[in-house]
Structure formats: C-alpha cells, structure tokens
N, C-alpha and C positions, 0 to 999 in steps of 0.2 A: 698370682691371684689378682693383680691388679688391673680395675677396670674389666671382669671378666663379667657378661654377659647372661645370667645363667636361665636356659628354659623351664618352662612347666615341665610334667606328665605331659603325655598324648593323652585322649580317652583311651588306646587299645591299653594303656596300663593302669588301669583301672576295673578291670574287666570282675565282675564276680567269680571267684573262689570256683564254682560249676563249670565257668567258661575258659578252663589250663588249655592250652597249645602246647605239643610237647614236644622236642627236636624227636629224632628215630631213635630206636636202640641198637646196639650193633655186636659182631660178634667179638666176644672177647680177646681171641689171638689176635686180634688187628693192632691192640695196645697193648701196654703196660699195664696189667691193675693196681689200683693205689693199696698199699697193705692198711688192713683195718686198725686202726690208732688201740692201743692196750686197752684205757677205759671203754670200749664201745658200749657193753650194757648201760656204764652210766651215764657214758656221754649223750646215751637216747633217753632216758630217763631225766636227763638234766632238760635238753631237749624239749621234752611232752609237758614238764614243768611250766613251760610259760605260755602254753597254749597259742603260738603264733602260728604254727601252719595251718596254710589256707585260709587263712582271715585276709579282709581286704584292705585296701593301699590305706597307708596313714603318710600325713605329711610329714611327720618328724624325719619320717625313713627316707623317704621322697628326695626330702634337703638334703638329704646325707648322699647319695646317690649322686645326684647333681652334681653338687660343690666337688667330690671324690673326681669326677669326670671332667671339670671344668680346670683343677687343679694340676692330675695328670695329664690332659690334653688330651684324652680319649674317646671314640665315639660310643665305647659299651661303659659301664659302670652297672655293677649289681651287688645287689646281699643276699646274700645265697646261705640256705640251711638246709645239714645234710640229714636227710635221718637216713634208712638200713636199705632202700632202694632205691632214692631218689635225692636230686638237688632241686628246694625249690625257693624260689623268685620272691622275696617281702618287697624290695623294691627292685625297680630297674628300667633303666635308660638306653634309648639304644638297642633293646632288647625287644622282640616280638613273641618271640615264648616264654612262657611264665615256669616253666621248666624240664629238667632232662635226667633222663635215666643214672643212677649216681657212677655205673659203669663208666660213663664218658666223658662223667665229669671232673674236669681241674679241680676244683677245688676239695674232692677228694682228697688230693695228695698234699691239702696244707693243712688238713684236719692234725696231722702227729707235731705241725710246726708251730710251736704254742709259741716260741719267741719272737718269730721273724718271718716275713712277708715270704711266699712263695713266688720269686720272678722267674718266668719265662719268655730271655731276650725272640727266640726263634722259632716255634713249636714247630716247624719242616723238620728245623736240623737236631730237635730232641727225642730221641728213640721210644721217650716213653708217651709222647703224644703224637710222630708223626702221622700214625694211622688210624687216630681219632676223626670222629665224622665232623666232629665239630671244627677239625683244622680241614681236614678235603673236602669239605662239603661248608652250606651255610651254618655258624655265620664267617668260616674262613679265618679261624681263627690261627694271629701268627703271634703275636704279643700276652703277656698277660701277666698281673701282679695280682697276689690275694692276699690281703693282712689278715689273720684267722681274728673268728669272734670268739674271744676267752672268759669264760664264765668269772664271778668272784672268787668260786672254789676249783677254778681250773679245769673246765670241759671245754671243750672247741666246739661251740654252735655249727659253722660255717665261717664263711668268710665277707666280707669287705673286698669286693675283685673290681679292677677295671681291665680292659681290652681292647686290641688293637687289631686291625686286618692285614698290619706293616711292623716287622720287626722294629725292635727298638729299644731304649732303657728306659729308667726315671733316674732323677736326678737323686741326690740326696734327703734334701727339703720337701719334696715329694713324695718320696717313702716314707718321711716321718710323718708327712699329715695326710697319708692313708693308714698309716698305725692310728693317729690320733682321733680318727674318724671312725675308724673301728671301735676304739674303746666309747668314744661316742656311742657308738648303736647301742656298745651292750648298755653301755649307762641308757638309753633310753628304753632298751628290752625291761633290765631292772624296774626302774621306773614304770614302764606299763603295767608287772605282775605284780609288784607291790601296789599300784592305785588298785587292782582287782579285787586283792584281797583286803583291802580296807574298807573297799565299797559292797562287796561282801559280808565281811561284821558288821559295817553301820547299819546295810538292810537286815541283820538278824537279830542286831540291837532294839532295831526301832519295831521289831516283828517280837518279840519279848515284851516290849512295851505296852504293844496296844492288846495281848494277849492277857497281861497281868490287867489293862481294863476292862475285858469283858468278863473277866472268870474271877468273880468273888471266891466261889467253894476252894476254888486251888491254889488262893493267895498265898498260902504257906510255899507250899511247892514253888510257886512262879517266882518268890522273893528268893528263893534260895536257888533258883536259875540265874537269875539277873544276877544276882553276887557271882556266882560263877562263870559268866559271861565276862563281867567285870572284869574278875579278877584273870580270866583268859586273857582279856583286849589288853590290859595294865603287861602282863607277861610280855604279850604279842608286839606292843609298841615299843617297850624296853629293849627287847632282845633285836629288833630292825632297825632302830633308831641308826648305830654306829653304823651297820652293812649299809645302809642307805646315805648317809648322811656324808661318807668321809668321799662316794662319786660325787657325790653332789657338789660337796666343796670346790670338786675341782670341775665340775659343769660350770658351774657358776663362776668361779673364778677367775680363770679363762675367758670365759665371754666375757667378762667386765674389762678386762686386762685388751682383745680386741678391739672392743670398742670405745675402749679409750684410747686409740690407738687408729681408728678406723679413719678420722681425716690426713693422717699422716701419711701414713701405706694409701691411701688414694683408694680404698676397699669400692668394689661395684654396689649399688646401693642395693639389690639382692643378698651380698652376703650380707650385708649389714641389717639387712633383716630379720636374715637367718638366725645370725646373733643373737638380735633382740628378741627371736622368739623361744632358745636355746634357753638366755636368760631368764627371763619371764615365767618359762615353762619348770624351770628347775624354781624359781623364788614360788611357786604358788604350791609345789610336793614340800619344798620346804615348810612352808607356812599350815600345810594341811599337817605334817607329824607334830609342827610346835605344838597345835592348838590340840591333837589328842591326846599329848605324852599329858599336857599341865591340866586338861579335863578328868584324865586318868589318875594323876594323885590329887586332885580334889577330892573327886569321886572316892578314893581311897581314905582321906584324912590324913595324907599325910604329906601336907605343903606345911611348914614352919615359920615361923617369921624373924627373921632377920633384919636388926637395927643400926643406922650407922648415921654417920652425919651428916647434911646433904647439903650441899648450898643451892637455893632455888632456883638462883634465877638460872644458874649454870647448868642444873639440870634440864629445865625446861628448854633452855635456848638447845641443846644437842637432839633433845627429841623432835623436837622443830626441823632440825637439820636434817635429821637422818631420812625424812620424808620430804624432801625441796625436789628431789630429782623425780618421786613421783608423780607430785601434783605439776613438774612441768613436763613431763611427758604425757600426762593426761589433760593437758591444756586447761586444768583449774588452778585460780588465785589461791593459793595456801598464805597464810598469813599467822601471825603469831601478836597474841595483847597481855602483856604482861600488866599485871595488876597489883593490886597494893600488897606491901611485905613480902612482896619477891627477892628485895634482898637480905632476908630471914637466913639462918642455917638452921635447920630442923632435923630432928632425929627419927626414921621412920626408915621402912622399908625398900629401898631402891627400886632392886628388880620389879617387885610386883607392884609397886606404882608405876612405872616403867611400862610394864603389861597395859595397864590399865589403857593408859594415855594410847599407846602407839595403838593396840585394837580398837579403839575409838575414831582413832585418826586415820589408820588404815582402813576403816568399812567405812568415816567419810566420804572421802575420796575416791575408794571405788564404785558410790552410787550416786556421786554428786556430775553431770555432765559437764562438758567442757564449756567452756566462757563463766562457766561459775564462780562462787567461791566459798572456802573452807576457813575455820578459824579456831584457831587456840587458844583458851585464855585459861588463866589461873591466877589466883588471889589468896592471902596467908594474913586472917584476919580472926586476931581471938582463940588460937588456938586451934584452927580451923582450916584445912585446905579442898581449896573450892576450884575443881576444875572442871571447863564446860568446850564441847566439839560441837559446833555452829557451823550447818549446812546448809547447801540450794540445792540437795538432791532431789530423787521423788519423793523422799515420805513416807510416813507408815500412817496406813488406816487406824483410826479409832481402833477397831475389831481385831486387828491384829495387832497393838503394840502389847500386849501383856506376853503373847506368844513368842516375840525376839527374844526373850531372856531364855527359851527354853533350849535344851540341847537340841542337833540336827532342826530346829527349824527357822526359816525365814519370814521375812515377810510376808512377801507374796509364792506361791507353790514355784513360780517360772523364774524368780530370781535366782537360783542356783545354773540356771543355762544361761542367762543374760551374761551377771557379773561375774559368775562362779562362787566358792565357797561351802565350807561345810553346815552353816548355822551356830557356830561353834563358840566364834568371837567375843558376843553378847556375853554368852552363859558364865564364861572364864570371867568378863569383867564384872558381873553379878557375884560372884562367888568371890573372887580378889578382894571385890571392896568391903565386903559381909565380913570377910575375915581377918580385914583391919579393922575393924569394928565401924565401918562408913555406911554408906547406900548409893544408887546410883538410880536416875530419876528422867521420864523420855516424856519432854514435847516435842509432837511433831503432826505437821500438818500435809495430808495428800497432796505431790504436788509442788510444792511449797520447800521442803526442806525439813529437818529434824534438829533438835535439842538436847543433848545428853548431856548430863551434870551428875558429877561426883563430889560427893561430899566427906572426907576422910578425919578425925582426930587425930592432930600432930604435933608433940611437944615442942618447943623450941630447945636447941641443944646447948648442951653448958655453957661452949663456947661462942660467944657472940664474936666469931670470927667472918669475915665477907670475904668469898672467893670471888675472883673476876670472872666471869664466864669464858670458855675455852671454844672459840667455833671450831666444830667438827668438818666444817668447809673448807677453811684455813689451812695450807699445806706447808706444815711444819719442817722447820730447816734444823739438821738435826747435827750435832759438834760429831768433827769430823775423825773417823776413826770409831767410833760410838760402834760396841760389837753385841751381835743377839746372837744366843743360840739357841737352835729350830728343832727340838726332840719329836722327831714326828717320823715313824717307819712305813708310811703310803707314801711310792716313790714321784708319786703323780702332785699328790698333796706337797712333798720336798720341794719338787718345781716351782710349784705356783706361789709359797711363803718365800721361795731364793728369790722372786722375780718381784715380787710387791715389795719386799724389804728394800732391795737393789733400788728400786727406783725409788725410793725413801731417801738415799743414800747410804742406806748403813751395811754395816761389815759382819755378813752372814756364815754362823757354821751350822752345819747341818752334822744331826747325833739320827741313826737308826734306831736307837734306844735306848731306854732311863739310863744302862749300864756306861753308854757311851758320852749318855749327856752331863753327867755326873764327871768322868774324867776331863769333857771341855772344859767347866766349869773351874777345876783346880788347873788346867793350865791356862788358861786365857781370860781369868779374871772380867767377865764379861759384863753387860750393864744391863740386859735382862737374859730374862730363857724364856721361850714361849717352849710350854711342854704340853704334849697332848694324852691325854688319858691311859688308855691302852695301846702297848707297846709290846713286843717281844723278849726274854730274858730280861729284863726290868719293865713295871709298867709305871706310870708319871706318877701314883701315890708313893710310890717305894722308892724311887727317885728323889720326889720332894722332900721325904724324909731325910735322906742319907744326906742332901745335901745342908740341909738345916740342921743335921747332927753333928757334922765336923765344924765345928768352932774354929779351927783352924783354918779352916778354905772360906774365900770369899761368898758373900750372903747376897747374891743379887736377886733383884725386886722378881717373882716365875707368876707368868699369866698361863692359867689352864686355857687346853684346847680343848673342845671334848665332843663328841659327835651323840654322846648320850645323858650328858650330864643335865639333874635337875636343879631351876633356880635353888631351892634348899640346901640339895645335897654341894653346889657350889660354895653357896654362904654358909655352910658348915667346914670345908676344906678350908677358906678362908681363913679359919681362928683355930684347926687341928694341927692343920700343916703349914701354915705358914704362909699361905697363897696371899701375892699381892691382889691381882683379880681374875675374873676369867671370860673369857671368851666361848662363846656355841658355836659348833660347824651347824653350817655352811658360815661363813666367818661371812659379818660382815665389814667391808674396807674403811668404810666410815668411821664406825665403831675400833676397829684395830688402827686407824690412824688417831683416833683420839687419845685411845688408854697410851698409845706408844708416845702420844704427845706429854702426858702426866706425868711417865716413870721417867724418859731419856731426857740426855743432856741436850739444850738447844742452844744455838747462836743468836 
C-alpha cells in the first residue's frame, strides 16, 4: 500500500443505469454451474431490501474498488451483486461492461462461501471455469479473488472480486484487506439503506406537520397520528441504533487508527483521503442517530435528570479538547476563555450540559469558514452558569432566527446541502436547557457571525473540593502491567478495543460474553472492565450484576459500552448497578482515553 498511486473512474463507469453493456451468454455444458447457495429466496429478498441494483456510481463504492485493486496489484477490481439471472457491476475498475449473465459468472460460486474468499490461482487449469467465455474470450480472465458481501444477518450479496489476465496469488495481507474491504461495502450498503429510511420518516414527519396546519376540523385525528408517527420513529430509532452503531464503531475506529498511523506507513495521499472521507462519513451517520435517539425521548418525556459533582474548569477544558482536531482540520481558530468561578465544583447535570456545549460548538464550526474564529467561554457567578459559543460564520437573518430552534429546520432552505445536517441540533439544545430549568438566547448578525448563550441554575456542591483539570490531549502513561477486560462479542469491535488499549500500553483480555467476562474478572483481578451492553448467553446488565454480587471477587471500576444506550437510562445504571461510567459506540478515543485516564493506575 505504500506510496500507491490510485486513479479515478473513467467516464465509461459512470454510464447511466439504461446504458449496461453486457458480456455474451453462453451455453451451459461449456462450464460448471455454480450450485444455488440454500437461502436463495432470501438471499434475493435480502437483496431487493437495499434497493442498490441499477442505481448509478457513488464514490464510497468507487474508493472501495480502487484501493481493492491497487492493494492486490490488479488491473480488474469489481463489486458485484448477484440476484436470480445476472451479476451486476455497483462499481468497477478495469471493467468495461457493467454486467454478465449470472451463468458465467465467478462470483456465483462464492455466493455459499460466507467465510472466505473464493481464489482462483489459474482458471485454464480449473475444470469448472475453463470453458467460461469470460476466460476464452474477453476479458481473458486467468486470475481471480471474491471476498463475498455478507449481510448483518448472513445473506451473501455478492462479492468484493479483483482479477487478473495472468495466473497468480495474493499474499496474505492482501486477502485480509480484501475481506476488510468487503465488510467495508457492506458497512457502506448499511449505511446507505438506513440514511433511506430516515430520510423517509423525516419527509413523512415534516408531511404530518404541515397537514396538522392546514386542517383545523381533523386536529383530533392529525394529533393522534403524530403520536403514532412518534412513537413509530422512538421504536424505529431504538431498535437501529445497536445494528448500526456496533459497524460503525468499527468504520470509525479503524480509520482513526490509519490515519494515525498514515505518516508512518508512508500511506499515498489518495488513501489518505480515503480515510478521511470513510471517517467523516461514518462521524456525520453517527451524529445524525445521536441527535434523533435524544429528539425522540424528549419528544417522549422521558430524559431524566441526573446529578453529580463536576469540577468546572475540568469539565470545560475536555469539551474544548474533544473539538481541537476539528477546528484544525477546518482551518478555524477554536479557542477556549474561561471565566469567573471556574474553579467551582458544582452539582448539576453532566451529560446533558455536555450536549448542550458540544452542539453548540459543533454547528459553530461547521458554519463558521476558515481563517475564522470560534470561542468558548463560561462563567459560574451567583448561582449561575453562563455559557456563550461566539462565531465568524454567516449568520442568521433576523427572519429566521426564531426558526433554528425548531425541529428539521435551518437557517437558510440550502444550508443542509452546503454544510449538511438535520436541523436538529438547535431543538436538543432548546429543550436540554428548558429542562434544566435555563434558557438559551441567539444574537446574530447576516454575515457577520452568531451569539448563543445559555443560561443554566447550578448549585454549588457540598464539597468545596478543586479538581486539576485533566487534558484529554495528553497521552497518559499508564503503570505497567495495568489489565482491562474487553466484554464485547462483535469480533470486529474485539480488534479495534485489543489495538487502542495495546497502544495505551495496557494488558488486554478479551471475554465474548457477560458469562466469560465475569470468570476473567475472578481470575485476573483486573483494574477495569469495559463491558458492552448486549451480549450472548449473558448480556453487560447481568453481568454487572453478578459481578457486584460476589463480595468475595474483586470489585473493579466497569465502564458501559453500548451502541443504544440513553444519557438517562446510563445515569440510572450508574447507581442500580454499580457502573463506574459509560461510554456510547461509535466510541470516541478522546473521550475513552480520558475516563481510562481517571480510573487506571499511572506513572
């Protein structure tokens, strides 16, 4: 991979969906036919589910294709999806038809191979493709690898294939990162069907809405749709959250893991692109379910409030941090002004001041242009915590500032293609602070830049004790020997927690589940547990339990994982079971190196 060069598209792969080019069909005794994999009805029906045949080239696929080709050393690379008579072409390099008869096709025969790559070193010298058109005829094919595309619940799409015109092998490392590439797509397929279906609701939401405004006579009726819409989305979001969330983890996780890594490996500044757009693209699916799950139990009534101690200045300074890497890849000044009685302990909310701040911080900086700058400030005066997000963005018109606050909307109609975003942000912080008993208050001028202040009620805590502030930037050195264990049965997720701990330095055991994490626990006396929610044969509540129950077996500090957990129902585990803290997938590093900095032992 190193220093590898990698091409666009041609325009002929780009061609609309109307314009297929198809290789010949040929008669059957010529080959082998590939036997039809057991699921077939629902491997088509899995299939029809994501609505990708025939739809035209996207870049996600595009990179994937590429890198697959550049890695293996290959002139073909394709993603190829079979349905009941044909293989056809989502992307592909190398490749001038968009697809072929499923008779002919290789990748047929890796539809039943859900574990492992289908290699063929010589297709002369294999009986079941020598007298394949595609090997005697163009494109001559004599090489060939397919890593199959395996659904979450175990359907075989298609394949991940590259291709040769000259016998050959792949290396090791090469076959892994065409598995890895695969599960790539499908994590991006995922991710395409689910943005579908969210953008889907939201238009059927916002089509409920404007219907309950023109129609006075039916407001009874239209109210008790909207509850039921509601409480569909609330279901809808709940129940996706974890299937979404636990690829994500590891979309993300990885990329970051890369490209922390990408001056090192010498990476070509294409993949590194790649990367950053892999990344990016998983933090903004991420940030679109945060903002519906916590709209969703607003909307419901049922976020709680949860009290704890805080030191401020400690707080503020990590929220700061967790946002340093975006305002300098967005080329804006981020800065932080701490104010009077910041070094207060106050008793108040966390998480959802936490919310508050970071969606504040976060829509500054995605509308404020570069050479700008962004600011932080907060003050703890009187019983009072006063905090203000001070921009050089565009702006909000007079005419539209009252409208930010509202669900799904924007500023301006075009700002959602510009910056992205669901409208969302605002509303959450409107409602957060309403329900700490505060308010939240917008000067801003066209142009010019924007003002937002919060104003929150916060008592000071019993203890007038002053914590030091803890940088989340800071890469903590941790006593050596220091052991975690990693309760988590996504074997993807196991990787990416063995490999961010490892390079912590710490001394990692990996449990597939509550039942195994519990036995580590009594024999290795560990210094935490990261446990993640659901699990097989024990899930992390029943887990947490058992372990807090034996008195006898060592009590180490367990931060939840959880791919669905809400801030509430977190700070309820909290003080049920005993949870030291918790963590949300897509995990962020930042954050997971902080709490790991609070509980372990350091040099």
């Amino acid at each position: 991979m190193l220093g590898l060069a990698i091409p666009e598209h041609g325009s002929r792969q780009r061609r609309p969906p109307h314009a297929r080019k198809r290789l010949p069909a040929v008669a059957p005794f010529l080959m082998t036919p590939a036997p039809l994999p057991p699921d077939e009805p629902a491997r088509l029906a899995a299939l029809k589910r994501y609505s990708v045949l025939d739809t035209a080239a996207e870049k996600s696929f595009d990179d994937i294709v590429n890198l697959a080709a550049h890695i293996c050393g290959t002139p073909i690379s394709l993603m190829t999806l079979v349905d009941n008579k044909r293989q056809w072409f989502k992307a592909r390099t190398g490749m001038e038809a968009s697809e072929t008869p499923r008779d002919s096709a290789f990748c047929a025969h890796a539809l039943a191979r859900r574990d492992a790559p289908l290699i063929v070193h010589n297709a002369v010298a294999d009986p079941r493709f020598a007298g394949n058109p595609l090997v005697t005829g163009n494109p001559h094919i004599r090489f060939y690898a397919g890593a199959p595309l395996v659904t979450p619940d175990g359907h075989t799409l298609g394949t991940l294939c590259v291709i040769d015109t000259q016998p050959r092998s792949l290396s090791e490392p090469q076959i892994n990162a065409l598995r890895a590439l695969a599960r790539e797509a499908i994590a991006q397929l995922e991710m395409r069907r689910y943005a579908q279906e969210l953008e889907t609701r939201i238009a059927e939401l916002k089509a409920t809405q404007e219907e309950l405004s023109r129609s006075q006579q039916a407001a009874e009726a239209a109210r008790q749709a909207a509850e039921a819409a509601t409480a569909a989305k609330s279901q809808f979001v709940a129940n996706m959250s974890h299937e979404i969330r636990t690829p994500l983890n590891a979309v993300i996780g990885y990329a970051q893991l890369l490209l922390s890594d990408a001056q090192t490996a010498r990476l070509a500044p294409e993949i590194v692109d790649y990367l950053h757009n892999i990344e990016r693209g998983g933090k903004t699916v991420s940030d679109i379910i945060n903002n519906l799950l916590q709209l969703s139990k607003l909307e419901a009534g049922k976020i709680e409030r949860f009290e704890e101690d805080v030191p401020l200045r400690a707080f503020f300074q990590e929220l700061y941090e967790l946002h340093l890497g975006d305002g300098s890849k967005r080329g804006v000044l981020w800065r932080f002004e701490p104010g009077a009685g910041l070094d207060s302990v106050v008793r108040m909310d966390r998480t959802k001041v936490a919310q508050i701040v970071l969606n504040l911080s976060g829509n500054a900086l995605k509308f404020t242009p570069n050479g700008k700058s962004v600011v932080l400030a907060a003050s703890y005066v009187n019983g009072e915590l006063a905090i203000e997000v001070r921009d050089q963005g565009i702006g909000i018109a007079p005419e539209r500032q009252a409208a930010v606050f509202q669900p799904f909307e924007q500023a301006e109609m075009n700002t959602d293609r510009t910056y992205g975003g669901t409208g969302l942000g605002l509303t959450i912080v409107r409602s957060l602070a309403e329900l700490l008993g505060g308010a939240v208050s917008l000067e801003s001028t066209l142009g010019v830049g924007s003002i937002f202040r919060v104003r929150l009620p916060v008592a000071q805590a019993a203890t007038l004790q002053h914590a030091a502030p803890v940088s989340a930037a800071a890469a903590p050195t941790f006593r050596s020997g220091t052991k975690v264990v990693v309760a988590e049965d996504d074997p993807v997720s196991q990787k990416l927690m063995n490999v961010i701990l490892q390079k912590l330095g710490l001394e990692v055991h990996i449990a597939g589940n509550g039942l195994r994490a519990v036995e580590l626990v009594k024999e290795l006396s560990p210094d935490l547990v990261l446990m993640d929610m659901h699990m097989p044969e024990m899930d992390g509540p029943e887990a947490i339990r058992t372990i807090r129950a034996d008195t006898s077996a060592p009590q180490p500090p367990v931060v939840i994982l959880s791919a669905n957990v809400f801030a509430d129902k977190a700070a309820d585990a909290l003080t049920r079971l005993g949870v030291t803290d918790f963590l949300t997938k897509p995990v962020n590093r930042v954050q997971l190196t902080s709490v790991l900095a609070r509980l372990l032992p350091q040099t």
